[in-house]
C-alpha positions as a printed NumPy array, in Angstrom:
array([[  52.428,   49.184, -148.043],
       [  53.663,   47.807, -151.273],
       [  53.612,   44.509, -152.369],
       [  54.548,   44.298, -155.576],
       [  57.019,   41.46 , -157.139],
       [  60.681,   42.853, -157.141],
       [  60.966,   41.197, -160.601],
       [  61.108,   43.531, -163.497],
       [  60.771,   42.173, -166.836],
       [  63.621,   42.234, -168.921],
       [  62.269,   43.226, -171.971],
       [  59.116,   45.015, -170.717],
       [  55.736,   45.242, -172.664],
       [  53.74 ,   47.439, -174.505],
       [  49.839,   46.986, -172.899],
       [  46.867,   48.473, -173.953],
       [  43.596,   48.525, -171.409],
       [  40.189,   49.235, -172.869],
       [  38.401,   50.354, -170.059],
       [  40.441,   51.196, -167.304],
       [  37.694,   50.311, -164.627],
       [  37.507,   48.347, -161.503],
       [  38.709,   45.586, -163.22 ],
       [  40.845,   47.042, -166.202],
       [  42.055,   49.98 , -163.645],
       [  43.462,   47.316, -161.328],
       [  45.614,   45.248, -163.962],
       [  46.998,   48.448, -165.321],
       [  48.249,   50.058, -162.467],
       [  50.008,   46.104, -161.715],
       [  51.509,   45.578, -164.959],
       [  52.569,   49.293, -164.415],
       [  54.059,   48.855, -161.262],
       [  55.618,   45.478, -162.711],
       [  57.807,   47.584, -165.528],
       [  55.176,   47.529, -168.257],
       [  54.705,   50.217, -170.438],
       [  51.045,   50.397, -170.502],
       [  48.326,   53.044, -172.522],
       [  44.418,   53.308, -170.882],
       [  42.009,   53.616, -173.457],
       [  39.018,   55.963, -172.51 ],
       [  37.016,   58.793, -172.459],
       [  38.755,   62.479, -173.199],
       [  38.072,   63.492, -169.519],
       [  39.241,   59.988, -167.808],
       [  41.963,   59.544, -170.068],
       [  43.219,   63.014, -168.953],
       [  42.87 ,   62.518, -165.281],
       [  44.603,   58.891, -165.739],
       [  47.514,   60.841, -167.872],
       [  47.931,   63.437, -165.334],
       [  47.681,   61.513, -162.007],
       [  47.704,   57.793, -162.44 ],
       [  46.182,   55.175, -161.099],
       [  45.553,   55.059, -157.09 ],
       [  44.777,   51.065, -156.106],
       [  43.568,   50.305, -152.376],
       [  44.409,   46.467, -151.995],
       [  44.769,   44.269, -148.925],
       [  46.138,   41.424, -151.372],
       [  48.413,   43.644, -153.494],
       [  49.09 ,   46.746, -151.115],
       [  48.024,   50.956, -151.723],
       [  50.101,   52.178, -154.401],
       [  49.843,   54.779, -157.061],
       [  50.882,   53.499, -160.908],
       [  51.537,   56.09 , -163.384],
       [  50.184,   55.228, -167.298],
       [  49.772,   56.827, -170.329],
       [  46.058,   57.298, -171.413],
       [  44.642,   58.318, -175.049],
       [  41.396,   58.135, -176.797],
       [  42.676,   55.789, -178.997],
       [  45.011,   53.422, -179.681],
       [  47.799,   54.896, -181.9  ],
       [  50.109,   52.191, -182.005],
       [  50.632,   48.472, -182.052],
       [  51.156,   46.652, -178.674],
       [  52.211,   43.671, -177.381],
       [  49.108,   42.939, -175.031],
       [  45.758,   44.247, -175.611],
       [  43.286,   43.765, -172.313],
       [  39.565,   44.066, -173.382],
       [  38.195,   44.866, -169.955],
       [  34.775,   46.929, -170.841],
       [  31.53 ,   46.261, -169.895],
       [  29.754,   44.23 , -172.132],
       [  26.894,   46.58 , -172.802],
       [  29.642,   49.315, -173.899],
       [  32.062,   46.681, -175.691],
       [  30.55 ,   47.636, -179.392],
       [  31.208,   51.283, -179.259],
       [  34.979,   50.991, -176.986],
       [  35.788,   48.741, -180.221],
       [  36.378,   51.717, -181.749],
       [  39.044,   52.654, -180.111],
       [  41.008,   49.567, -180.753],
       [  42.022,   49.713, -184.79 ],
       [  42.854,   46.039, -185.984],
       [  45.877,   47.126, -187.42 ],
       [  47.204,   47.863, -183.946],
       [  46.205,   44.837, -182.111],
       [  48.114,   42.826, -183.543],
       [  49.374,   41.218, -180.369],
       [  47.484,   39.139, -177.99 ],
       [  43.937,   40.307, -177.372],
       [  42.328,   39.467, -173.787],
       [  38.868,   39.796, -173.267],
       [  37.925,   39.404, -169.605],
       [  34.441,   40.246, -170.133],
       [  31.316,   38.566, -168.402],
       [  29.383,   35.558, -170.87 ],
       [  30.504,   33.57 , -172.894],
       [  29.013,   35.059, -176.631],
       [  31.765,   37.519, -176.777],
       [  35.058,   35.698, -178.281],
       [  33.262,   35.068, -181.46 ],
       [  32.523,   38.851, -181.955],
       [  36.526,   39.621, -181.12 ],
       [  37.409,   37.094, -183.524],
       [  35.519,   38.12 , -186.07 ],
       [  37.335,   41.964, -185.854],
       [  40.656,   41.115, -184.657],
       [  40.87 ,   37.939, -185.845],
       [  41.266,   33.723, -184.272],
       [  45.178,   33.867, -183.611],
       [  45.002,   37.515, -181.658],
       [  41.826,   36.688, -179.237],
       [  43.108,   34.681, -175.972],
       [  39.969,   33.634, -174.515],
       [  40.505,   34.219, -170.726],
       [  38.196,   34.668, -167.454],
       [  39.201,   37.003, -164.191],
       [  38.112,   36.229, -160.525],
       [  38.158,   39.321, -158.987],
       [  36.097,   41.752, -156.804],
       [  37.532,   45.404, -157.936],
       [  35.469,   48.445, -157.99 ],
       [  36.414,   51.844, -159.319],
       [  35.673,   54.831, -157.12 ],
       [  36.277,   57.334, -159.223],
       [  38.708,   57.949, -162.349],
       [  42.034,   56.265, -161.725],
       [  40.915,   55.143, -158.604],
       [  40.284,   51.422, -157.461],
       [  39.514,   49.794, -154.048],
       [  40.203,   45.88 , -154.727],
       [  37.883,   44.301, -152.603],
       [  38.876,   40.392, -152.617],
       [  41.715,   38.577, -151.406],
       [  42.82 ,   36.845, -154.883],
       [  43.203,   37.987, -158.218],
       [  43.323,   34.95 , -160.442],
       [  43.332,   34.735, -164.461],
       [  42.519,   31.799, -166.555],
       [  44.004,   31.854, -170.222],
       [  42.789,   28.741, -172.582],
       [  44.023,   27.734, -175.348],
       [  45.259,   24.693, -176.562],
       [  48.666,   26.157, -177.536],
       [  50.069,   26.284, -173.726],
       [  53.749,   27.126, -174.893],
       [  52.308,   30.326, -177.27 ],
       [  50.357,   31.735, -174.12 ],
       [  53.464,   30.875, -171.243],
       [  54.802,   34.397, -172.013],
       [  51.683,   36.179, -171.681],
       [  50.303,   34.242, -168.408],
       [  54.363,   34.439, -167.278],
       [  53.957,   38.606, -167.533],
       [  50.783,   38.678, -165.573],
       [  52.022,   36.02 , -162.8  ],
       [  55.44 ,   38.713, -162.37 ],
       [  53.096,   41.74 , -161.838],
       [  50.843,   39.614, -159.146],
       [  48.103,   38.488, -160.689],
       [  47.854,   34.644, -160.166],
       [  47.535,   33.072, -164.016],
       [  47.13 ,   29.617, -165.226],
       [  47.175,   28.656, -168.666],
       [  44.072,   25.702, -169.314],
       [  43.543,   23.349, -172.693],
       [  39.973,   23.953, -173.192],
       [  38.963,   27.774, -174.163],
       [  34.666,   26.405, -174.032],
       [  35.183,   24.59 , -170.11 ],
       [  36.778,   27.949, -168.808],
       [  34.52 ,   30.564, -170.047],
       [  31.18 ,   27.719, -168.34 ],
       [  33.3  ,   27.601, -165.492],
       [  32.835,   31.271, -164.883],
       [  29.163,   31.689, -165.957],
       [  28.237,   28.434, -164.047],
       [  29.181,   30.213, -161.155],
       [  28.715,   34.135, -162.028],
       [  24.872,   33.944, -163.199],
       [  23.461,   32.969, -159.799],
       [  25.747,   35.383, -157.897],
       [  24.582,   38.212, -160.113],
       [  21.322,   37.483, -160.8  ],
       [  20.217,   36.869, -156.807],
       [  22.622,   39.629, -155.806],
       [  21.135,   42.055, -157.76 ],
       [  17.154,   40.839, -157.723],
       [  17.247,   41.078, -153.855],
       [  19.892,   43.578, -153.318],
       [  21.958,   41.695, -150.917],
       [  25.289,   40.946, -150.548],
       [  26.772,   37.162, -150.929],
       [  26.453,   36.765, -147.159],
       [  22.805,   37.76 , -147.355],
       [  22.12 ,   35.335, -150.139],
       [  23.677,   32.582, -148.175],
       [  21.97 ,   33.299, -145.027],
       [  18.019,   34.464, -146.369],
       [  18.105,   32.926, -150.399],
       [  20.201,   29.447, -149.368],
       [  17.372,   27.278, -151.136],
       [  17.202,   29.343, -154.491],
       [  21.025,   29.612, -154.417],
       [  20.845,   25.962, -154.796],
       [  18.78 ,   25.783, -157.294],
       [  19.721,   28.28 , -159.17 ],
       [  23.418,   26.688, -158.858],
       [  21.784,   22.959, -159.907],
       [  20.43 ,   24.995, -163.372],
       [  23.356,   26.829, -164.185],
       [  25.546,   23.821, -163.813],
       [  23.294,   21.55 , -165.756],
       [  23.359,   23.986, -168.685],
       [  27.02 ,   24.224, -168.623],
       [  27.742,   20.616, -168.954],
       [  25.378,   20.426, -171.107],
       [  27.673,   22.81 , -173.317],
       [  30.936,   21.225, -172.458],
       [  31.768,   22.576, -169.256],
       [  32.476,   21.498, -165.545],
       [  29.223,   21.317, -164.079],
       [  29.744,   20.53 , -160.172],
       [  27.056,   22.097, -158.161],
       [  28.555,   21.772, -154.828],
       [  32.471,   22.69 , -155.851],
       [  30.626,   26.079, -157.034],
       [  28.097,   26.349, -153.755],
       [  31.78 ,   25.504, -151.61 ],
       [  33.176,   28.502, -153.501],
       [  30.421,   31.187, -152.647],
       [  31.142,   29.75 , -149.152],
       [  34.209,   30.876, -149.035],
       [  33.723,   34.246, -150.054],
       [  33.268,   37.084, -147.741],
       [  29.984,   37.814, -146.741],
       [  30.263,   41.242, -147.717],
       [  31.08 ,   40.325, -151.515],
       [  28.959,   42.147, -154.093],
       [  28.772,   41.257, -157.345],
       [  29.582,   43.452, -160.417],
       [  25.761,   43.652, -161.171],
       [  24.451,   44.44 , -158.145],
       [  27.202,   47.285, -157.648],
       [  25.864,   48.481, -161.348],
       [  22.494,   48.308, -159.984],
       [  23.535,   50.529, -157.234],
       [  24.892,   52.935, -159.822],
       [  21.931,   53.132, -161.872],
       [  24.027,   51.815, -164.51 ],
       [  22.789,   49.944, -167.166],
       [  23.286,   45.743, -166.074],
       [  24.904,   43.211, -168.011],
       [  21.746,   40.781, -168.084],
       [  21.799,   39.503, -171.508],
       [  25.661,   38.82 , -171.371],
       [  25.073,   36.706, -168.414],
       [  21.761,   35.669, -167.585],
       [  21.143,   35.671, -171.392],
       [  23.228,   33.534, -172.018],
       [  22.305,   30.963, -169.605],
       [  18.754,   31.372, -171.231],
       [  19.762,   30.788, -174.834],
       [  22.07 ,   28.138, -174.13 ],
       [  19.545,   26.329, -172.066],
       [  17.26 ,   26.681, -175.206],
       [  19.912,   25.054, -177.127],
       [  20.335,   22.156, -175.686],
       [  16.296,   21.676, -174.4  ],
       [  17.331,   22.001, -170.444],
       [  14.285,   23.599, -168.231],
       [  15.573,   26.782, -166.114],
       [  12.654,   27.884, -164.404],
       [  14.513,   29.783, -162.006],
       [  17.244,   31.804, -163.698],
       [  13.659,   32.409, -166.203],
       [  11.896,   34.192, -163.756],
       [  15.75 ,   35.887, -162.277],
       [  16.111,   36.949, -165.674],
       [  12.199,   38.142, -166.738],
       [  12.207,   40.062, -163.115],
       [  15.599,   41.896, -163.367],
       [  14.578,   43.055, -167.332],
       [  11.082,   44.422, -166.011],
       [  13.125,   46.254, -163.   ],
       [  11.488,   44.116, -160.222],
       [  14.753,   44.17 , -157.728],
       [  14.717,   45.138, -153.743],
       [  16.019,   48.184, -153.062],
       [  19.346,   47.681, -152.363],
       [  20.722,   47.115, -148.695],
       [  22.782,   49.601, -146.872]])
């Protein structure tokens, strides 16, 4: 059934997505079905199958629908919106296919960590890069094809500019994606991590889903929640242990995190991005993290459980 807005933009948009995954595959195919004119950047054989057949999204919060897009190896053009939606251990190379010259728009990364804006800025430059954060569970299945697993899809855009960035946060709210604009760029990207490292980093080291991290690992969630959250005030951020331990409450128990699904996939995990991160800035600012340490040292020498069926 579709659910889509029945508000089509006037003056639709020109969107790039670097990595049409579970994630990048899922705001395509909305902005798509919202009017957008939108161009997946990625590999010669995805990028054909995406060209040829679309995008197929399985949603309980936005409905099953099928999106068609454009899809290229390379952007050619400029655009109005460019969505950095990569992983971060592939974000170097999928650069490439993003000239500067053609980005000359806003650029979104909604990557994991926190170390990545500086990077963007650096190539694309400070007025382009909208620092932003997702909350979303969205999995690709297979190329152009994307079961979206929770029951929100929320963005955060910061930036202390709030009437530059009401156009761009006003496009994503029309295509159904729930988008607030927020002053400070460093609080939202903590925000995230605060609550991201322990999720990923006990997911994927025990191979269990939220629910079994909540019922078997409630004690080290705890912790692990207390350290994150001490190292993100520490650099700025909110830093509420029990507003993020009410939040993994209320997901479903069945929620997996993006690690642990890559872990699954014997793909290569984002550990430096995110529990990295949490390391280094913990080093910074001279805060003891015994536990996301030993998360961190385990996961890197491949000690994890196998994972649960």
């Amino acid at each position: 059934m579709d659910t889509a807005p029945d508000t089509t933009p006037a003056t639709p948009w020109t969107i790039a997505v670097l990595g049409p995954g579970g994630v990048g595959g899922l705001l395509a195919a909305l902005l798509s079905r919202a009017g957008h004119r939108v161009i997946c950047l990625a590999g010669e054989d995805t990028a054909r199958t995406l060209a040829r057949d679309g995008i197929r999204v399985s949603s309980g919060q936005h409905g099953d629908f099928t999106a068609p897009v454009e899809a290229d190896t390379e952007l050619r053009e400029p655009v109005d919106l460019c969505l950095v939606t990569v992983k971060h251990t592939a974000l170097d190379t999928a650069l490439d296919r993003v000239p500067p010259r053609y980005a000359r728009g806003f650029v979104l990364p909604l990557l994991n960590g926190v170390e990545h804006v500086a990077a963007l800025r650096g190539r694309y430059g400070a007025e382009q890069v909208v620092p932003a954060v997702i909350r979303v569970e969205s999995t690709r299945t297979a190329a152009g094809v994307i079961q979206h697993g929770s029951p929100f899809t929320e963005i955060d855009v910061a930036g202390a500019d709030e009437a530059r960035l009401a156009p761009l946060a006003a496009v994503l709210n029309a295509a159904g994606v729930k988008t607030r604009t927020v002053a400070d760029e460093n609080a939202a990207l903590w925000a995230k991590l605060a609550f991201l490292a322990p999720f990923a980093l006990l997911t994927t080291r025990y191979g269990l889903s939220i629910g079994g991290i909540r019922d078997e690992h409630a004690k080290e969630l705890a912790a692990l929640v207390e350290e994150t959250t001490a190292v993100s005030r520490a650099c700025g951020g909110p830093g509420d242990a029990a507003q993020v331990l009410a939040r993994y409450d209320a997901f479903p128990a069945q929620s997996k995190s993006s690690m642990l699904r890559d872990a699954e996939a014997g793909r290569v995990l984002e550990l430096d991005a995110i529990g990295g991160a949490v390391l280094r800035a913990a080093g910074r600012h001279g805060i003891e993290v015994p536990l996301a340490t030993r998360l961190v040292a385990e996961l890197a020498d491949g000690t994890a459980a196998a994972p649960s069926a």
